[in-house]
PAPABA-758272 format. One record per residue: z, x, y of N, C-alpha, C in turn; residue in one letter; residue number from 1. Coordinates in steps of 0.2 Angstrom, whole numbers, plus 5000, padded with zeros to 4 digits. Each point is the difference from the previous one (the first is absolute). Layout:
! PAPABA-758272
Z;X;Y;Z;X;Y;Z;X;Y;A;NUM
...
! end
This chain:
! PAPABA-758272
5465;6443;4827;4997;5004;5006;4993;4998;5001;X;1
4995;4999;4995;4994;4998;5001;5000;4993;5004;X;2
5005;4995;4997;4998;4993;5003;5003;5002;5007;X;3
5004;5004;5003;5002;5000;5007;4996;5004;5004;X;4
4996;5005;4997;4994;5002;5002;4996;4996;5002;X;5
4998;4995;4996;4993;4998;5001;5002;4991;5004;X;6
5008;5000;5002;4999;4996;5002;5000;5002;5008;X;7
5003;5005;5000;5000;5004;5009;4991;5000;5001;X;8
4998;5000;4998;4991;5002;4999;5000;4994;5003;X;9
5000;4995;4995;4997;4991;5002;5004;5000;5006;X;10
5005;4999;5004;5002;5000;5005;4996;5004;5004;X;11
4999;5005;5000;4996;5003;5006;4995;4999;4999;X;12
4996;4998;4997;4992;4999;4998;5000;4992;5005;X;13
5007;4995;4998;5000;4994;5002;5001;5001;5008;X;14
5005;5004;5001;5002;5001;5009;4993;5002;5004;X;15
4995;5004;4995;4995;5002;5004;4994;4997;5000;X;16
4998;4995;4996;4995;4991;4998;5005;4998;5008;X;17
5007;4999;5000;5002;4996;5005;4997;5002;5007;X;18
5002;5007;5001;4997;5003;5007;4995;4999;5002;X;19
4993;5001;4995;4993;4999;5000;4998;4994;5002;X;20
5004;4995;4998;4999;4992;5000;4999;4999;5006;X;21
5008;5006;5004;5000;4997;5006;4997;5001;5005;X;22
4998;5007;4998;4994;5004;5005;4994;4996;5001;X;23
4997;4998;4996;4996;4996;4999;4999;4993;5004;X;24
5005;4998;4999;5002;4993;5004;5001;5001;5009;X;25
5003;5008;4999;5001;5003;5006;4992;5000;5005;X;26
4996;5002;4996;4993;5004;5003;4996;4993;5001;X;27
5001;4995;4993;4996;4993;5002;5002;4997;5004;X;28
5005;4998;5002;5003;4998;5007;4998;5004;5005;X;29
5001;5004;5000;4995;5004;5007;4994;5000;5003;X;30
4997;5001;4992;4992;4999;5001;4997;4993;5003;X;31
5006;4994;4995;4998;4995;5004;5000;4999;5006;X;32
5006;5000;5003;5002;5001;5007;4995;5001;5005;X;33
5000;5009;4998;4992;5002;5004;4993;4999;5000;X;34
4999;4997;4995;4993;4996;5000;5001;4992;5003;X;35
5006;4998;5000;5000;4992;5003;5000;5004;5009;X;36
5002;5004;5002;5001;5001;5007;4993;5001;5003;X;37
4996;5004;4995;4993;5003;5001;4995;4991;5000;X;38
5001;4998;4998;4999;4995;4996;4999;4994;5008;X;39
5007;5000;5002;5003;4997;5006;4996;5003;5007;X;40
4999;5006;4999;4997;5004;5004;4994;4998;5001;X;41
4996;5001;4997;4992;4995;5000;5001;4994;5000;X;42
5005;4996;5000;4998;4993;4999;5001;4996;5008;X;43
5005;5005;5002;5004;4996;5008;4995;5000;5004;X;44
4996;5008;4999;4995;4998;5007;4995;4994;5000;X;45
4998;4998;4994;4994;4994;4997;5005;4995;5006;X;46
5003;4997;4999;5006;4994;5004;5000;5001;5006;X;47
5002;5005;5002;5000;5001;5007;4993;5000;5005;X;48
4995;5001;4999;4994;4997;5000;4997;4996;5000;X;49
5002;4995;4995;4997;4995;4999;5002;4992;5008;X;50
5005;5002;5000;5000;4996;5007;4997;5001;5008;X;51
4996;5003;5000;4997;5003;5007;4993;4997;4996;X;52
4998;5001;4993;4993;4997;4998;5002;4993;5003;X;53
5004;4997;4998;4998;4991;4998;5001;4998;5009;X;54
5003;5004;5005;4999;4999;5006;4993;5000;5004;X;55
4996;5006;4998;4993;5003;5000;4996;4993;5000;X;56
5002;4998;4994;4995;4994;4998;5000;4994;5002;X;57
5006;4997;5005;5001;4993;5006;4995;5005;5006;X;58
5000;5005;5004;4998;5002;5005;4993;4995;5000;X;59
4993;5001;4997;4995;4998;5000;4998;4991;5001;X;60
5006;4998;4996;5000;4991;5002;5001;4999;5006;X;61
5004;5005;5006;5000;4998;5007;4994;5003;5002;X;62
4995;5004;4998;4995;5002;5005;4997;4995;4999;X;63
4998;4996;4993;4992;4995;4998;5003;4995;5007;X;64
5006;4996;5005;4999;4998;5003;4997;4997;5004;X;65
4998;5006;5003;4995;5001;5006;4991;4999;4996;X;66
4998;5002;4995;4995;5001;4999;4996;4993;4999;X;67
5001;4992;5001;4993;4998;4999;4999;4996;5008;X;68
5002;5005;5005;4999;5000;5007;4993;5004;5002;X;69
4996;4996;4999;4991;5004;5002;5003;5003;5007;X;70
4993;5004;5000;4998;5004;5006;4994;4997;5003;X;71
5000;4997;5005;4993;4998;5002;4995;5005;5005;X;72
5003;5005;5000;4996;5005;5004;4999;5005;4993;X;73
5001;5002;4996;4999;5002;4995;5003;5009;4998;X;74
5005;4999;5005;5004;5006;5001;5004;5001;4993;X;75
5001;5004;4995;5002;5000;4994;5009;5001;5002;X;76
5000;5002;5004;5010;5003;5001;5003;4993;4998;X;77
5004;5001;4997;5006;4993;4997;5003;4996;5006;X;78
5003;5008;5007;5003;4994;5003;4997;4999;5007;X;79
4997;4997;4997;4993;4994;5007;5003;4995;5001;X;80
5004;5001;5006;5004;4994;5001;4996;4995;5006;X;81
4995;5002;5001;4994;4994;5003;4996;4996;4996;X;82
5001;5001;4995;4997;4997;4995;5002;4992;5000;X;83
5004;4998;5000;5002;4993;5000;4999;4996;5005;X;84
4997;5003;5006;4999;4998;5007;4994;4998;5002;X;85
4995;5006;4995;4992;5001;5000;5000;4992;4994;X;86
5001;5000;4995;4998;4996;4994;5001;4993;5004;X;87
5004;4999;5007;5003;4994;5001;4994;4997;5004;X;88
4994;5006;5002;4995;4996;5006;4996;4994;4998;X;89
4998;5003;4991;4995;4995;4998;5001;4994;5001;X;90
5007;4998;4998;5004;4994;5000;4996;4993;5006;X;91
4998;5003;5007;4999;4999;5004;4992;4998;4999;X;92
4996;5002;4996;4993;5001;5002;5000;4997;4991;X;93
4996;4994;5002;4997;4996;4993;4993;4998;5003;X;94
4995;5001;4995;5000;5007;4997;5001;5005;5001;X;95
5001;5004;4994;5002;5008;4999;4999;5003;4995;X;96
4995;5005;4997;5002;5006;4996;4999;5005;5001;X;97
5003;5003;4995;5001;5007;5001;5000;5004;4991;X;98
4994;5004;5001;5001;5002;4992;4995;5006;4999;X;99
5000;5004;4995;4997;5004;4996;4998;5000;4996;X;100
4993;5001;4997;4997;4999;4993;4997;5006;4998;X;101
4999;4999;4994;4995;5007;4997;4994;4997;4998;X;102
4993;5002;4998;4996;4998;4996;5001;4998;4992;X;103
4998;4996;4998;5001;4999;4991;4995;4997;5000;X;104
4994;4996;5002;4993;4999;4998;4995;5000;5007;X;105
4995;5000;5000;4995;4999;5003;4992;4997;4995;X;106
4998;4995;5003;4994;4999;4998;4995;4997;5008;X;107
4994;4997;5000;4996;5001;5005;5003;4995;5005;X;108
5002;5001;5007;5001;4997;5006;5010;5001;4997;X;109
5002;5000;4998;5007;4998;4998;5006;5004;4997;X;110
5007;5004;5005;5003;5005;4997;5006;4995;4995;X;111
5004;5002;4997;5004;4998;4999;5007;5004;4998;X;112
5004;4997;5004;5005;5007;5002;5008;4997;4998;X;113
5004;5007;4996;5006;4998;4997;5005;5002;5007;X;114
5005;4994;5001;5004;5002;5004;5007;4998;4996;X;115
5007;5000;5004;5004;5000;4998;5003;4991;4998;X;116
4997;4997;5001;5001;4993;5001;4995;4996;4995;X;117
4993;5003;5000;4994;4996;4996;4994;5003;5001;X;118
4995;4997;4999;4994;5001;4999;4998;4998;5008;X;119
4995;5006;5005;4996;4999;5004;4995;5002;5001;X;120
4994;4997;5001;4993;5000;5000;4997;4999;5008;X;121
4993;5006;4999;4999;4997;5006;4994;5003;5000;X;122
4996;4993;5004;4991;4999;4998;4997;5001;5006;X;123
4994;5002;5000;4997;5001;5004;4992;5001;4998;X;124
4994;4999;5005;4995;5000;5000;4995;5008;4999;X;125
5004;5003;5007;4998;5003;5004;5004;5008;5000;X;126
5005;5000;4995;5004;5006;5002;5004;5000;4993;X;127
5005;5005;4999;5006;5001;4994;4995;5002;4993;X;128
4994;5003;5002;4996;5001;4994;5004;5008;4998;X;129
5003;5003;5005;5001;5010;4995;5010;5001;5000;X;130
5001;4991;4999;5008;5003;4998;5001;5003;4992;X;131
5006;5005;5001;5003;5003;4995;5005;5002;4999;X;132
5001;5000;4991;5007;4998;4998;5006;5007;5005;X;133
4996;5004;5002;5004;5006;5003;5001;4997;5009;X;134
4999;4994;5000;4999;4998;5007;5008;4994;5000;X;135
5005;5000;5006;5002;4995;5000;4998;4993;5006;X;136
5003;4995;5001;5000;4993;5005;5004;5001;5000;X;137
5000;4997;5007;5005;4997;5005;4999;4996;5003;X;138
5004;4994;4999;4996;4993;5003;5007;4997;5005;X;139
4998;4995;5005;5001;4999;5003;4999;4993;5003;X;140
5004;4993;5001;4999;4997;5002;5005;4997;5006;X;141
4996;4999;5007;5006;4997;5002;4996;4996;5005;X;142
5004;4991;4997;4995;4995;5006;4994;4999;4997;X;143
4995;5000;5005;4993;5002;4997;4998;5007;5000;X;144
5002;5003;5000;4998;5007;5000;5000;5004;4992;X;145
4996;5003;5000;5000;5003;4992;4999;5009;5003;X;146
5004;5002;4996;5000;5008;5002;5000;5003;4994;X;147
4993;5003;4997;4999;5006;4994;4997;5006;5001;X;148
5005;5004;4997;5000;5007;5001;5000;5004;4992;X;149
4991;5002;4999;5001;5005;4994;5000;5008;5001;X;150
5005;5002;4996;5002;5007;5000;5000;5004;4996;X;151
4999;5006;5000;5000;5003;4993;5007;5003;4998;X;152
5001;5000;4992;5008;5001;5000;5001;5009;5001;X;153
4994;5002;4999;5002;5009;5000;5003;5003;5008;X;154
4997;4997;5001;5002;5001;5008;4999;4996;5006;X;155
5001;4994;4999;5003;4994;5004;4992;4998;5006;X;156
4996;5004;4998;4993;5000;5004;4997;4994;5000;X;157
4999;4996;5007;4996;4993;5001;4994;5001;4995;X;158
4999;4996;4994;4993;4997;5000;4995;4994;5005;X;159
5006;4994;5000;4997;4994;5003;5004;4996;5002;X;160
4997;4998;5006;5006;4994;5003;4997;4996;5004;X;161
5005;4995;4997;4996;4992;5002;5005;4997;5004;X;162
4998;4997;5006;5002;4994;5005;4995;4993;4999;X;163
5004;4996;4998;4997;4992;5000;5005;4996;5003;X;164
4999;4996;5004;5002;4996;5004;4996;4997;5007;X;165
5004;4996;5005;4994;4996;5005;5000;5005;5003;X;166
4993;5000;5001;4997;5003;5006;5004;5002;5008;X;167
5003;5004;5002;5001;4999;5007;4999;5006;5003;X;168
4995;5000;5008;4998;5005;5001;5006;5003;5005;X;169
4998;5007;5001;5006;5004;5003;5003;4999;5009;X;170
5004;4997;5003;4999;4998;5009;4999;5007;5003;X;171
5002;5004;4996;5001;5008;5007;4994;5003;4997;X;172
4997;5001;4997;4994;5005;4999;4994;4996;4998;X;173
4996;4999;5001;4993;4997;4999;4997;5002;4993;X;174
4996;4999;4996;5000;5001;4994;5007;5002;4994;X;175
5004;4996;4999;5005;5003;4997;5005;4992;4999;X;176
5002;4999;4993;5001;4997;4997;5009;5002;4999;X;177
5003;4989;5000;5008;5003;5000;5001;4998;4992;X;178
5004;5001;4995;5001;5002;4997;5011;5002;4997;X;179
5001;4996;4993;5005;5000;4999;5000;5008;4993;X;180
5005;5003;5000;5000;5005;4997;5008;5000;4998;X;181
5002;5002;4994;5007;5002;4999;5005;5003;5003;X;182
4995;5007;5005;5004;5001;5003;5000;4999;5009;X;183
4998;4994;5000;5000;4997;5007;4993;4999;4999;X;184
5000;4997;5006;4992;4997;5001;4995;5006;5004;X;185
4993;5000;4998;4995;5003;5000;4993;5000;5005;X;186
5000;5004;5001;4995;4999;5004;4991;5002;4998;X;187
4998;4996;5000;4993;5001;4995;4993;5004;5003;X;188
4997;5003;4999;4993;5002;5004;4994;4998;4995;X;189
4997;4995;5004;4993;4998;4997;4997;5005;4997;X;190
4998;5004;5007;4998;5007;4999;4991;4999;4999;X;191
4995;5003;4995;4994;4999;4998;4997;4993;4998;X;192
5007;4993;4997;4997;4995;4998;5002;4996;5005;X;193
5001;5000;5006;5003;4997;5005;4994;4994;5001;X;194
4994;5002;5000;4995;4995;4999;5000;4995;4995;X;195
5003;5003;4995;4999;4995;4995;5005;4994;5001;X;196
5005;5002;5000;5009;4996;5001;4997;4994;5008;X;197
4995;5000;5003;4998;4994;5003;4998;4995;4999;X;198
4999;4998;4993;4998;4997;4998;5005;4996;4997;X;199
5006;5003;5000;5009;4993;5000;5002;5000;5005;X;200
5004;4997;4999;5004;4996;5008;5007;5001;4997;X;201
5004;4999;5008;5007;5002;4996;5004;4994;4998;X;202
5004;5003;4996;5003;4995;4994;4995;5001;4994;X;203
4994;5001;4999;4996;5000;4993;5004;5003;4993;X;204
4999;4999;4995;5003;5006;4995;4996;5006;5000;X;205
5002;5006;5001;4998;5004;5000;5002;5008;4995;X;206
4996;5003;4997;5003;5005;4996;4996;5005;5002;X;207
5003;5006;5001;4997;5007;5002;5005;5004;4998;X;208
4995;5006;4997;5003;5008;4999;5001;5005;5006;X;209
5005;5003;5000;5000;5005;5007;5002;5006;4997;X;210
5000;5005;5001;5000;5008;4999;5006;5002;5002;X;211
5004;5006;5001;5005;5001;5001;5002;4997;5007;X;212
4996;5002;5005;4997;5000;5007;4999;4990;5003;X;213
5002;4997;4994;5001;4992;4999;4993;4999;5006;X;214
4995;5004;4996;4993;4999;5004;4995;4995;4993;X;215
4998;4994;5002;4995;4997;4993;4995;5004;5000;X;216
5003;4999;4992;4993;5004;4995;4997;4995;4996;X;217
5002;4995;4999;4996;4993;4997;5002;4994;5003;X;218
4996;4995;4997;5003;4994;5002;4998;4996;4992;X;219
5006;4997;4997;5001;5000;4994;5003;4990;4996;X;220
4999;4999;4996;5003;4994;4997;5006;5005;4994;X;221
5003;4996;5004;5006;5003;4993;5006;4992;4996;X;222
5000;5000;4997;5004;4996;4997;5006;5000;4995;X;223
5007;4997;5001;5003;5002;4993;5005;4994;4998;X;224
5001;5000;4992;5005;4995;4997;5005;5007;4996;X;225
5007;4995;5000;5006;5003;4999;5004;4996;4995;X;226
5001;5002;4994;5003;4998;4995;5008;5005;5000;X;227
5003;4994;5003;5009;5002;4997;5002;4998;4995;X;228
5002;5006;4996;5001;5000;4993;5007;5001;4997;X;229
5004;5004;5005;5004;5002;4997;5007;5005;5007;X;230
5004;4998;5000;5005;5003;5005;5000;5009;5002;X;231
4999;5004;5003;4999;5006;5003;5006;5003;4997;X;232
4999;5005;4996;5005;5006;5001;5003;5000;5004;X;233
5009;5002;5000;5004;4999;5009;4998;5008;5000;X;234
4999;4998;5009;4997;5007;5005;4993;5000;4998;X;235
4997;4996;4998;4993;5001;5002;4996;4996;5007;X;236
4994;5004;5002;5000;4999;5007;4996;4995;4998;X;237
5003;4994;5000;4996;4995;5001;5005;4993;5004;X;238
4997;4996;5003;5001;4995;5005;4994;4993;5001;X;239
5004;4996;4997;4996;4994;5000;5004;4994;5003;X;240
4997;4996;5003;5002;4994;5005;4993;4995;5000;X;241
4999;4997;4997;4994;4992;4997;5003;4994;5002;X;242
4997;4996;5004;5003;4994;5001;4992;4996;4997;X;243
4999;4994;4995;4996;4995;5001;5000;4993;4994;X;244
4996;4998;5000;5002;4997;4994;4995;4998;4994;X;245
5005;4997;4995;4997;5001;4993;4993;4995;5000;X;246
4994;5005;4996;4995;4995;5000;4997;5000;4992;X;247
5003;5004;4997;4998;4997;4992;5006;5005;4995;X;248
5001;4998;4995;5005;5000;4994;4995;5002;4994;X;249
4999;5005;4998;4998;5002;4994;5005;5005;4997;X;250
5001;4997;4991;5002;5006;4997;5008;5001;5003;X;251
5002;5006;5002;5004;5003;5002;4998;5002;5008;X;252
4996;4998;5001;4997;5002;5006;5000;4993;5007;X;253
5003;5004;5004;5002;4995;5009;4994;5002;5004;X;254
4995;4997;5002;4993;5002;5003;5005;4997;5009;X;255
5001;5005;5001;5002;4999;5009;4994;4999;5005;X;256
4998;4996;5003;4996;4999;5009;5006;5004;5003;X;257
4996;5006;5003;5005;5005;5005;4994;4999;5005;X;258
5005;5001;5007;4992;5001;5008;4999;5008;4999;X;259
4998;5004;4992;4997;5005;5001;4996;5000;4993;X;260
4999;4995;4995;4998;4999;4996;5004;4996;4993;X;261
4997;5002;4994;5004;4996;4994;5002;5004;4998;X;262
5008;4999;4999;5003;5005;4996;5003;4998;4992;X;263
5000;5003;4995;5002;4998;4996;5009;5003;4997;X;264
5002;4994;4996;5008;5003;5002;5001;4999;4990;X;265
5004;5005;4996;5002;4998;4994;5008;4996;5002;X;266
5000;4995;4995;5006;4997;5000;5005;5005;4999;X;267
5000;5006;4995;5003;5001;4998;5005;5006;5006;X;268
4998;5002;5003;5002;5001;5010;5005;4995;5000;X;269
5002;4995;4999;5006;4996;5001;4997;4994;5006;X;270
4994;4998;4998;4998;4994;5000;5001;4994;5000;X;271
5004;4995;5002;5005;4993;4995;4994;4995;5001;X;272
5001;4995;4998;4995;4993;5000;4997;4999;5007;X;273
4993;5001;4998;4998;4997;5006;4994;4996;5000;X;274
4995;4998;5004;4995;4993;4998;4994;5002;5007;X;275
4996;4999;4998;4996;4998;5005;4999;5000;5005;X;276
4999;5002;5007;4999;4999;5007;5009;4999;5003;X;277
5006;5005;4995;5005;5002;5003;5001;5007;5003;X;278
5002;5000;5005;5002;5006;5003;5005;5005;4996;X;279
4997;5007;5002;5002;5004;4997;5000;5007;5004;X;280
5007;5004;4999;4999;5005;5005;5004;5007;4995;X;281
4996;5005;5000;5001;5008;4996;5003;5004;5003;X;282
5003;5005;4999;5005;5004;5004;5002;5007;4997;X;283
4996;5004;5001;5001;5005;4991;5003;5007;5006;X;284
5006;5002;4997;5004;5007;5005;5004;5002;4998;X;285
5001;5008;4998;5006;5004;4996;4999;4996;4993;X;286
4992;5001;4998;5001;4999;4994;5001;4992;4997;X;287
5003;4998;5003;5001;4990;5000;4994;4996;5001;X;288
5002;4993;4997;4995;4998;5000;5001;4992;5002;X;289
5002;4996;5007;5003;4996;4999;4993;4992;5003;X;290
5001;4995;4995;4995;4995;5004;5002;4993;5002;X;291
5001;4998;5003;5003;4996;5007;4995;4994;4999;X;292
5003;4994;4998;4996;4993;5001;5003;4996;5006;X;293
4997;5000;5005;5001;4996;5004;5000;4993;4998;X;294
5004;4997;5001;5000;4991;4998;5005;4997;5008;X;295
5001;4993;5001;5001;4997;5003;5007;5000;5002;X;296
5005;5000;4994;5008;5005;4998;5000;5003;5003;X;297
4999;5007;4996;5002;5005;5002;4996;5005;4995;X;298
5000;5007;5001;4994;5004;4996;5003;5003;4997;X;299
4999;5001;4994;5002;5002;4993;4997;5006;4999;X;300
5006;5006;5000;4995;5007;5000;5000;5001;4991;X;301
4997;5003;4999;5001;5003;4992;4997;5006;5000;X;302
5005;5002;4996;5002;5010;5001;4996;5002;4991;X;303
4996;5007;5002;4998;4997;4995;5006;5008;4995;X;304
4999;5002;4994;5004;5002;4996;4998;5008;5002;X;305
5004;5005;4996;5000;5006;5003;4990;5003;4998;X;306
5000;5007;5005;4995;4998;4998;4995;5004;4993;X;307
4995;4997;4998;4997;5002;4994;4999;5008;5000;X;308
5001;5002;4995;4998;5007;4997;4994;5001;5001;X;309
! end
């Protein structure tokens, strides 16, 4: 009786280890389950998201398209669709520039001014003694005509402005001087130095300051050289058209005879071989920088590389 006792005992002690096994087995299953669905839960929306990101991120390679189309009126909005029409005038007019500098040195008669392209300087006797670094240029060449306008940057207020070119007196007004200007041509008033200005004849070189009123306020020597050093930023206002030719070879340095002065050119602009009293013609627009050898063939342009930082 005690062994059948005690074996009904092991039996149910064993029946009820069995049960608990299963319950056990029951609940870790479950809990599993529910923690992988919780689990599934947080994880689906991560996925489902991430394809709208990787679309996001092609959008902006089609906008860069448009952008190394300068603006030559200097209108900031992206879609300036005159802009390619304006940049195509210079093309026509050799010489040509067009540019913007800021002050980076001064010493006695001579500024020297950093622009997008290189180094431009410009001398003078009689005048450009109170430029500053809070001041910008604006320069301008077309033909023979030199057009500089200094401006202050806080609030775009004339400092000085220079007309140099020949002399031609005005047909419809008597005392009044004609005159090339950026924005069409000008009409000049001698004004208080009208005595003085008889003493050229027309066609002379002639440099005078005018006032808002493009009435003279001086009669001036103004001079400048222009070192291209390096390709413009694309969309910077700058516009360049040089036609002349090579008169000396230093260094890394192309010394150009231009009918507006000597210009210097670095090779590294995309310059190719050249020598001595050969023709040479510059072309700098939207950034680029291409230079054109005229020869007896045919003319070999060279583009130069994108452009420098």
């Amino acid at each position: 009786m005690l062994r059948s006792t005690a074996t009904v005992r092991g039996n149910s002690q064993t029946g009820e280890l069995h049960n608990f096994a299963l319950r056990f087995l029951l609940r870790s299953t479950t809990g599993s389950f529910c923690a992988l669905l919780v689990v599934g839960a947080l994880i689906s929306p991560v996925y489902a998201e991430e394809p709208p990101e990787q679309t996001e991120t092609l959008s902006p390679a089609t906008a860069e398209t448009p952008d190394p189309i300068p603006d030559p009126t200097s209108d900031p909005t992206p879609d300036a669709s005159p802009a390619p029409v304006a940049s195509a005038a210079p093309i026509t007019i050799d010489p040509f520039i067009k540019l913007r500098g800021s002050v980076w040195r001064t010493k006695a008669g001579i500024v020297f001014l950093k622009t997008p392209i290189g180094l431009l300087s410009l001398s003078s006797k009689t005048t450009l003694k109170d430029l500053k670094a809070s001041q910008e240029i604006r320069f301008w060449v077309h033909e023979r005509h030199v057009f500089v306008e200094i401006r202050k940057r806080a609030d775009d207020s004339l400092v000085h402005r220079y007309l140099s070119g020949p002399m031609t007196p005005g047909t419809n007004e008597p005392g009044t001087l004609h005159w090339w200007g950026p924005d069409g041509d000008l009409t000049v008033h001698a004004g208080k130095l009208e005595e003085r200005l008889t003493s050229y004849r027309e066609g002379d070189p002639l440099t005078v300051e005018v006032d808002e009123t493009n009435t003279i306020s001086g009669v001036h020597d103004l001079q400048f050289d222009l070192q291209i050093g390096q390709a413009p930023p694309a969309g910077s206002d700058v516009q360049l058209l040089l036609s002349g030719t090579v008169s000396k070879l230093k260094s890394n340095f192309v010394f150009v005879r231009t009918p507006v002065g000597l210009v210097m050119l670095n090779s590294k602009i995309g310059v190719p071989r050249v020598k001595v009293g050969q023709p040479i013609t510059v072309h700098i627009d939207s950034g680029h920088v291409t230079v054109t050898l005229p020869s007896a063939e045919t003319a070999t342009p060279r583009h130069s590389a994108s452009p420098t930082p």
